[in-house]
N, C-alpha and C positions, 0 to 999 in steps of 0.2 A: 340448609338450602344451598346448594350449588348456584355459586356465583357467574351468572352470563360470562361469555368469554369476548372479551374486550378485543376492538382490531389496535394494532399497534402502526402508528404514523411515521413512517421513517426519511428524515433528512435525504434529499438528493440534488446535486447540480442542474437537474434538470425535471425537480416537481418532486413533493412529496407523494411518497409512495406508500397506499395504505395498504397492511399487511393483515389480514384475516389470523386468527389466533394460530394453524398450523403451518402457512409458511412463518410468522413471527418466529415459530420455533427453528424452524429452517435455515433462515435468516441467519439465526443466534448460534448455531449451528457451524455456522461455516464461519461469520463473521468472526468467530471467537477460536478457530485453529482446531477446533474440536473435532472436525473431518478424520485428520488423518495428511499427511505433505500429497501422498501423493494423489489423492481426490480432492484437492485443492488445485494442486498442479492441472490436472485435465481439466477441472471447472474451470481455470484463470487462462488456459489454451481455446477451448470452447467461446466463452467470452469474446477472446480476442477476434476470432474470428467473425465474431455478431458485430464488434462494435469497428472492426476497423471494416467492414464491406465500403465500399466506394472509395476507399482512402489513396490515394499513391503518394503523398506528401504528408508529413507531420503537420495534424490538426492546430491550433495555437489556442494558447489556453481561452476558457470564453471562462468569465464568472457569472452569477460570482461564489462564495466558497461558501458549503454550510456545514453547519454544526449539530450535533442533539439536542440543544439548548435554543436556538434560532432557526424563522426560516432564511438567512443570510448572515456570513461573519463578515466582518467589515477586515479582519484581524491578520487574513493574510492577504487584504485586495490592495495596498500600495506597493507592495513588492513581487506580489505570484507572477503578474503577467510576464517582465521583463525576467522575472529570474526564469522562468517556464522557455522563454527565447531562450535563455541563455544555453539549458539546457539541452536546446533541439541544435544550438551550434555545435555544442561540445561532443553531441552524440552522433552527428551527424557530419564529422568534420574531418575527417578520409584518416585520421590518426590512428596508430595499431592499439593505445589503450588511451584512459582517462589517464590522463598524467598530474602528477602531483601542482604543478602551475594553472589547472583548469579548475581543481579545487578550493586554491587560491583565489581563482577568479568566480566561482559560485558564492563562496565566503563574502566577497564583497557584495556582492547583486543584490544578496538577502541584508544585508547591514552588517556584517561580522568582520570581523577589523581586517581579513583576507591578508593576515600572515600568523604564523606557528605560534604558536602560546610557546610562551617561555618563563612560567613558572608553574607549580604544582597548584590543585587545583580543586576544589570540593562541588561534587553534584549531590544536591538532597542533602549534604550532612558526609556522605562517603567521598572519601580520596579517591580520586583517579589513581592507579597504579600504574598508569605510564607515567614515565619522567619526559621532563619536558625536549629532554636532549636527544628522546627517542623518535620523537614524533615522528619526524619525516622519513625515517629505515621503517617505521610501521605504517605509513602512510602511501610510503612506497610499495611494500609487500603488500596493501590491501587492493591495492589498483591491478599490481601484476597479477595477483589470483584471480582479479576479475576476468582480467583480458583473457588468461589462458584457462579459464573455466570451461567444463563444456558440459554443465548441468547447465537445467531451464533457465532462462531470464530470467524469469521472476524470483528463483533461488537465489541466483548469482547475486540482482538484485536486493533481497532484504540480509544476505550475508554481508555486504558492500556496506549496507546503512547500519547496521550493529554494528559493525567493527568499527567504521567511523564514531559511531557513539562511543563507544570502550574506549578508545582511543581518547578522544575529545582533542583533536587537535588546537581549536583555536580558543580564543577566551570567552567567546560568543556565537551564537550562532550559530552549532553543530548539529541538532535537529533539522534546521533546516537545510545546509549545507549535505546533512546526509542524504534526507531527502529527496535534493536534487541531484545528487550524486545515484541515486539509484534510478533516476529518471532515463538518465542520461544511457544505464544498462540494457533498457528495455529497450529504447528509442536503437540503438546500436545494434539490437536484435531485430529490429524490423516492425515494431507496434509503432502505431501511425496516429490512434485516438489518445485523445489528450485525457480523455476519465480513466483508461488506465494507465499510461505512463505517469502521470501527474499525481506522481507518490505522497504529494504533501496533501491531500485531497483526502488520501483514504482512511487518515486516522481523523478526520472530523466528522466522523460519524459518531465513536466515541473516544473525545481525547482524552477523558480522564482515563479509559483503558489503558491506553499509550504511556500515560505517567506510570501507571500502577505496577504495568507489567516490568519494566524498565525499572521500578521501585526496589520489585522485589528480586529481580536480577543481582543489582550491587547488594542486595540482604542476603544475597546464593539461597534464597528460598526454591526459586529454578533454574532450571539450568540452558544455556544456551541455543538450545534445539526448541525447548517450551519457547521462547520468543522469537524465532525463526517463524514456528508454526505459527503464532500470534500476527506476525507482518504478515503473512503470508492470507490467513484466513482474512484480515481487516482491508488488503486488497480484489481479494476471491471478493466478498460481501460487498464491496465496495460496485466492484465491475459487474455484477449480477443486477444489481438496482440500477444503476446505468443502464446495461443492456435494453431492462423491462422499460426503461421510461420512454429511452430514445426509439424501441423499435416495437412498441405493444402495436401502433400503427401500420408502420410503413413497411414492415418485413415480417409479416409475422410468422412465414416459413423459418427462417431463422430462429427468431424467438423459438418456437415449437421445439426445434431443434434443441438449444441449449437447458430449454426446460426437460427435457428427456434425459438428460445428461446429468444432467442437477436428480433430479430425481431418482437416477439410477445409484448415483454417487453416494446420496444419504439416505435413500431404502438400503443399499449394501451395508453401511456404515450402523444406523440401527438394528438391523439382522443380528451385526456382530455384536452389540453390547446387550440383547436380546428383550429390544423395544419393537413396537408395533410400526411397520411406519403410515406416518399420515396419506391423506390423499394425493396422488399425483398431482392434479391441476393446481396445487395449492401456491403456487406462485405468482397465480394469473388473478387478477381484478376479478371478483364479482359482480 
């Protein structure tokens, strides 16, 4: 006997959003980098454009933060808002890049001792393979790549946040440090909404994802590009649920719009692995 098809309930800043069994797969879909970079990229463009309508000034963060496990995490609410400011200075602060002295000062915001490790250093069990002597020449070079990048934000952005991780510059606090670090890329590009520049946001949908994937990175089970695709999709998925919640109402031209987009993206996208695709409307509330 075929088992009913259950809706799936999905964590969001602004209302859980229940998910009928075909977008759930949609959902999962993109959430999880399985698109493909570049129908990530147009969905996470698309987006931007639904969620920043009315914006001329950087949104501030509103909480509060949620997770797969709660409808609220308390986890990142004593530090997001103020480091989230800090963020919209540093991005918006007339400088030609993110300078090695602003990371310093994100480092602090979030509680991180906001100066260079200076000894060697174990994540999960694996060695960091930078030395600690290196940090600040690699620290350096990850900021200059950014400035002078001229792929998408959102690339520039989750290359920025890896590489800081690989790196591990300070003793604590790198996660998040990267995280606003990549905030700061978007914001300098011209995104105005705080659900998607507020990059510490988009892996609590699922963080264990974020450990695992990053897990099996320092195990070289993947390779760099797999977790590029990973940030990439967990922000796409991120700003999709966002988009539906904030404007199922108020714009629903828009919405329509980005749902077309979406659906053109992963009808393509099944085509090619030669799956059926679901319904159009499937992203919209029954």
């Amino acid at each position: 006997m075929t088992k009913p098809a259950q809706q799936r309930r999905v964590p969001n800043a602004d209302g859980d959003v229940d998910l009928g069994p075909a977008a759930a797969e949609r959902f999962a879909a993109i959430s999880t980098g399985r698109l493909g970079r570049a129908a990530l990229l147009r969905i996470l463009h698309w987006a931007r454009l639904t969620l920043d309508a009315g914006l001329t000034t950087p949104a501030p963060w509103r909480g509060p933060s949620r997770n797969a496990h709660a409808a609220a995490s308390c986890e990142a609410a004593p530090w997001l808002e103020p480091a989230f400011a800090t963020a919209v200075e540093v991005g918006l602060g007339g400088s030609e890049k993110i300078a090695p002295a602003d990371l310093l000062r994100m480092s602090r915001v979030v509680g991180g001792p906001g100066g260079w490790r200076t000894t060697p250093v174990r994540v999960d069990g694996h060695r960091v393979r930078f030395r600690a002597g290196r940090v600040l020449g690699l620290v350096e070079q990850l900021t200059d790549r950014a400035s002078l990048s001229t792929e998408p934000a959102p690339l520039v952005a989750a290359r920025l946040h890896l590489g800081l991780l690989l790196v591990h510059p300070f003793s604590d606090g790198n996660g998040r440090t990267a995280r606003l670090a990549a905030a700061t890329v978007l914001l300098r590009d011209g995104t105005r909404n705080s659900l998607q520049t507020c990059v510490e946001q988009h892996r609590h949908i699922a963080p264990h994802r974020y450990a695992i994937v990053m897990g099996r990175l320092r195990r070289q089970e993947i390779d760099i590009d797999h977790v590029i695709d990973d940030f990439l999709g967990a922000m796409a998925g991120r700003c999709v649920l966002a988009a539906w919640a904030c404007h199922r109402k108020d714009d629903p031209v828009a919405l329509a719009r980005l749902d077309r987009v979406i659906a053109a993206e992963l009808d393509s996208q099944l085509a090619v692995v030669g799956r059926t695709p679901g319904p159009r409307e499937a992203w919209r509330r029954p």
